[in-house]
C-alpha positions in Angstrom: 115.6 91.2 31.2 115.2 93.3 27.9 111.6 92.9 26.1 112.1 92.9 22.6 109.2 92.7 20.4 109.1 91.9 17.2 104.8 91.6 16.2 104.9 89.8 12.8 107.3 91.7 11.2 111.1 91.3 10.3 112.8 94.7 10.2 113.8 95.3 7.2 117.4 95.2 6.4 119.3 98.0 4.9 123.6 97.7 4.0 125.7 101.1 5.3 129.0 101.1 4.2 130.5 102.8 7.2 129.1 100.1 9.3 130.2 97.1 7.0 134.3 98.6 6.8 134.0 98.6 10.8 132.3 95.1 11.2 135.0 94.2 8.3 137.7 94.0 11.0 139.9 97.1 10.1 142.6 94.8 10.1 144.8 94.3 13.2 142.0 95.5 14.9 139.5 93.2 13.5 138.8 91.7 17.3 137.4 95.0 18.3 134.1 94.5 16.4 133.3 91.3 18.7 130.8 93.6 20.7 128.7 93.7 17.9 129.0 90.0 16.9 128.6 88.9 20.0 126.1 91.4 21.7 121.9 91.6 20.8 119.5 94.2 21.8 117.3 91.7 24.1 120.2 89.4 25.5 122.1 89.9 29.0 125.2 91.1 27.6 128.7 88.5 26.4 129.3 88.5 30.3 132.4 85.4 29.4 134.1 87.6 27.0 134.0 91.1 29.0 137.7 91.5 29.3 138.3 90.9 26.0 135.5 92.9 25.1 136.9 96.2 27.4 139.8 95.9 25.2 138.1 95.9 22.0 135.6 98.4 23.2 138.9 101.3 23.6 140.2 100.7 20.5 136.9 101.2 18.5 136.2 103.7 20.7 139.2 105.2 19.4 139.1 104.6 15.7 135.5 105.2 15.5 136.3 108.8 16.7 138.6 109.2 14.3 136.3 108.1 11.5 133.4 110.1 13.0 132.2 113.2 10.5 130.3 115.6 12.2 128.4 116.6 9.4 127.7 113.6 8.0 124.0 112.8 7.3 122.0 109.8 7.3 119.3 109.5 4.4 117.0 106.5 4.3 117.0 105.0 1.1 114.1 106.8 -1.1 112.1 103.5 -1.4 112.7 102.1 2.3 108.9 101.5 4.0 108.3 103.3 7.2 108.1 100.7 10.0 105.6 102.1 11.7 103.1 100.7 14.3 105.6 97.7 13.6 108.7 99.2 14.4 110.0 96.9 17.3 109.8 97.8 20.7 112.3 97.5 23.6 112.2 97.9 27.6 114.3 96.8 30.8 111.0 97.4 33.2 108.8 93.9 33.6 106.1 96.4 31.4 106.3 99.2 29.0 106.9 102.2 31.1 104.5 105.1 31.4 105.1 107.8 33.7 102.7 108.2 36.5 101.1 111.8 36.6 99.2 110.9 39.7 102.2 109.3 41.6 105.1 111.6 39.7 104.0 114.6 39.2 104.1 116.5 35.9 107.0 114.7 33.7 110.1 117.2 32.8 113.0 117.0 31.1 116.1 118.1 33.1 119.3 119.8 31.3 121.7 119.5 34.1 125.6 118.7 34.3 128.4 121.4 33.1 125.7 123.9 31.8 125.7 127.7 33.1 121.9 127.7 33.1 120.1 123.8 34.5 117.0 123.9 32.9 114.0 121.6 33.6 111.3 121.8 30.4 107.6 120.3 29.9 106.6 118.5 27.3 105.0 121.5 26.3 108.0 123.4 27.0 110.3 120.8 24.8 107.7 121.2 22.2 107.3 124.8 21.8 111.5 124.7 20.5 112.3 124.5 17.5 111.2 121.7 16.0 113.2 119.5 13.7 111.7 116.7 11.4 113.2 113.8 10.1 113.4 110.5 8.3 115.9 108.5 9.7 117.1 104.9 9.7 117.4 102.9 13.4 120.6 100.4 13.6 120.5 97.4 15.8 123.2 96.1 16.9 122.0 92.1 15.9 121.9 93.8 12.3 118.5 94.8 11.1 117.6 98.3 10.7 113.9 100.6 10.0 113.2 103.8 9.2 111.1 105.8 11.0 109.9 109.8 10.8 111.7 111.4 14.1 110.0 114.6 15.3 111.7 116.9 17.8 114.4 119.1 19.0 118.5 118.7 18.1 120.3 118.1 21.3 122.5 120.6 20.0 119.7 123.2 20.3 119.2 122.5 24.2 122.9 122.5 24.4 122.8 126.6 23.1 119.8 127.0 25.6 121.0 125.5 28.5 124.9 127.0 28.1 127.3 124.2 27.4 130.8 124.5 29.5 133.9 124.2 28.0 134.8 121.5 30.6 131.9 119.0 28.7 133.0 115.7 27.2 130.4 113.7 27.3 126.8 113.4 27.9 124.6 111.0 30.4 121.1 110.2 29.1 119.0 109.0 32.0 115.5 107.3 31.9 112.6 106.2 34.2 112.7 102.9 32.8 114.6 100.7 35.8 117.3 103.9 35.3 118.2 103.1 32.7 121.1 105.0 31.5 124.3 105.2 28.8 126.7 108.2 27.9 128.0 109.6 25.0 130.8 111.3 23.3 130.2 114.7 22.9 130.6 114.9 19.1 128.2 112.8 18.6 125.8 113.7 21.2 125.8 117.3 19.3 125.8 115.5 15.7 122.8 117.6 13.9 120.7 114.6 13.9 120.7 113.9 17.4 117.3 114.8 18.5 115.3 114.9 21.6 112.3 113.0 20.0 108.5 113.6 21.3 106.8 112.2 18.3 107.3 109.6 15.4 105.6 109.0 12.0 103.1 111.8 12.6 102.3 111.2 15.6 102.7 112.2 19.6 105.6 109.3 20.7 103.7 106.2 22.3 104.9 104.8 25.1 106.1 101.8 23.8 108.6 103.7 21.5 109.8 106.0 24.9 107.2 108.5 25.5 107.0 111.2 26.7 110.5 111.7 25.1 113.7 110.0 24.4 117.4 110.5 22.4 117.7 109.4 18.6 120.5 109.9 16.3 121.7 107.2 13.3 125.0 107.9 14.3 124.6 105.3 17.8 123.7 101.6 17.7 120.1 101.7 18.9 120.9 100.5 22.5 122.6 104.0 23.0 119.3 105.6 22.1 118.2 105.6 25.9 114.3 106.2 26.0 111.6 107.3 28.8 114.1 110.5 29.4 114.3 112.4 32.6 117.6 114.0 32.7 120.0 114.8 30.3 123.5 115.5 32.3 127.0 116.8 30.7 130.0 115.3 32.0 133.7 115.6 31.9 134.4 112.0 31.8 131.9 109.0 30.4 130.3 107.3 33.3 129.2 103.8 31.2 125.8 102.8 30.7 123.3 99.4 31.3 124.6 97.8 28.4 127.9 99.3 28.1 128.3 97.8 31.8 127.2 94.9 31.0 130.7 94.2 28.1 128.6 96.0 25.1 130.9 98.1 23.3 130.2 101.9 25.1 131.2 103.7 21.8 128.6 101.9 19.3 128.9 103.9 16.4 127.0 103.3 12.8 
């Protein structure tokens, strides 16, 4: 089972107008949104409603990408509060994953899939790229949101570095916590503020928030943002995810 933990504090709430017209039903099509009314970030997934869910989750799939604006930014409102220390943590392991120098070996991030050059990088490696700063809002799919300050490197950079193929659709992101795992669309994968994150709110990424790295972007529901990263795969088909298995909706867009 999920952990979600929520240590005296109520994530604050924030109203995107994107995300209101798509909860607003975009009329025949207002059943497709019952992944995000019925889904939560700590819960087992709608498992009595997954065929209608499938159904709903293609055609947002399909109008999202149609409303999707690469460029596009997210900007937190000027007098939002960062969550920090507070901002709530989530895992699928029985514990907060930490990887295991001593019974691993050194962690490394692996650029693999339809690339012309796999790459496997550090942390030190991943840090040493350019680095890109921001102050970005979280979505969860039960409805709150935070803000946080997301430091690290676009996803679109490694993408350059690694030699994206033609052939690439989508994009895997795999983790050591219990594998977890979900893909994306490639658009948004290589949105500008996608990022391969390895620190928040000025400081090196703690374990609880998906050290030593993990995948942010405002444009996914926050149960896309897969954490404790090991590989990073491009695909030429989508290949689902732990909660997108489980009846979530696999596009979650904000």
């Amino acid at each position: 089972m999920s952990r979600l933990w929520l240590p005296g504090h109520a994530a604050e709430r924030i109203g995107i107008d994107r995300r209101a017209f798509l909860r607003a039903g975009l009329g025949a099509g207002g059943g497709a949104l019952a992944a995000l009314a019925l889904a939560g970030c700590n819960s087992e997934g709608p498992k009595r409603a997954r065929g209608i869910l499938a159904a709903a989750g293609r055609w947002n799939a399909k109008v999202e990408r149609a409303l999707f604006r690469h460029r596009a930014m997210n900007v937190a409102p000027a007098g939002a509060t960062l969550a920090g220390a507070k901002f709530p943590s989530y895992f699928i392991a029985d514990e907060v994953p930490v990887w295991d120098e001593a019974a691993r070996g050194t962690w490394r991030l692996e650029i693999a899939g339809l690339v012309q050059r796999p790459v496997r990088l550090t942390l030190g490696e991943l840090m040493n790229l350019p680095r890109t700063e921001l102050r970005l809002e979280h979505f969860c799919v039960d409805g709150w949101s935070a803000v946080s300050v997301r430091a690290g490197v676009q996803l679109a950079e490694l993408a350059r570095r690694a030699g994206l193929l033609p052939e690439a659709r989508y994009v895997d992101f795999q983790s050591f916590d219990d594998d977890y795992h979900e893909s994306w669309d490639l658009e948004s994968a290589l949105h500008p503020q996608t990022l391969i994150v390895y620190g928040q709110d000025g400081r090196p990424l703690e374990p609880a928030f998906g050290a030593p790295a993990r995948v942010y972007s405002p444009v996914k529901l926050g149960y896309k943002n897969t954490k404790y990263l090991t590989r990073i795969v491009f695909l030429p088909e989508k290949n689902g995810g732990y909660w997108s298995d489980q009846g979530y909706e696999w596009y979650a867009g904000v």
